[in-house]
N, C-alpha and C positions, 0 to 999 in steps of 0.2 A: 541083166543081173537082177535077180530078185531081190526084194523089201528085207531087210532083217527083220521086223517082227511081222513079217505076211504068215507063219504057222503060228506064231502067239494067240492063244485065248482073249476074247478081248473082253470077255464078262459079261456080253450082253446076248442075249437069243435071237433070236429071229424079227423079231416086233421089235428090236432097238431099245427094249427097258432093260436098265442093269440088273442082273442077276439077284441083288441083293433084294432089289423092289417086289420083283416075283415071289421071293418067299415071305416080303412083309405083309405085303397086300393082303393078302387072305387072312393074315395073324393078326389086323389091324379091324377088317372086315368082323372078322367074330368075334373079338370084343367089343366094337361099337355095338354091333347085333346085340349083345347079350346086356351092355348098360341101357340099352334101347327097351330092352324087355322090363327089364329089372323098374327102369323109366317110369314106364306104361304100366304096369301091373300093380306095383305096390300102391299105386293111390286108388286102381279098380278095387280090388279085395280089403284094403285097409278104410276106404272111405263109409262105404256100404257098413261095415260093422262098425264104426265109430255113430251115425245116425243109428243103427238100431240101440245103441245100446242109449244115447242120448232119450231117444224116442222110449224106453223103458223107466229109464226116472223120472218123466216128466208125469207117467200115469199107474 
């Protein structure tokens, strides 16, 4: 006698992660990615121009 839910869906793929995980990961991945940048970048471009402009009143 077979399983009553042996054809149920069971939400998971093949690698055992649930369904839902598979589609956050990567939604989770590109947003840290991008505060990451945001992170890093704003004090390269913003620091440089703060010193030059320092560096202009003093002379």
């Amino acid at each position: 006698m077979a399983h009553p839910e042996a054809g149920l869906v069971s939400g998971k793929d093949s690698s055992g992660a649930p369904a839902s995980t598979r589609g956050l990961l990567p939604l989770l991945f590109t947003g840290n990615a991008a505060m990451y940048a945001v992170y890093v970048g704003v004090p390269m471009v913003l620091l440089p121009l703060q010193i030059e402009r320092i560096d202009r009143r003093r002379f």
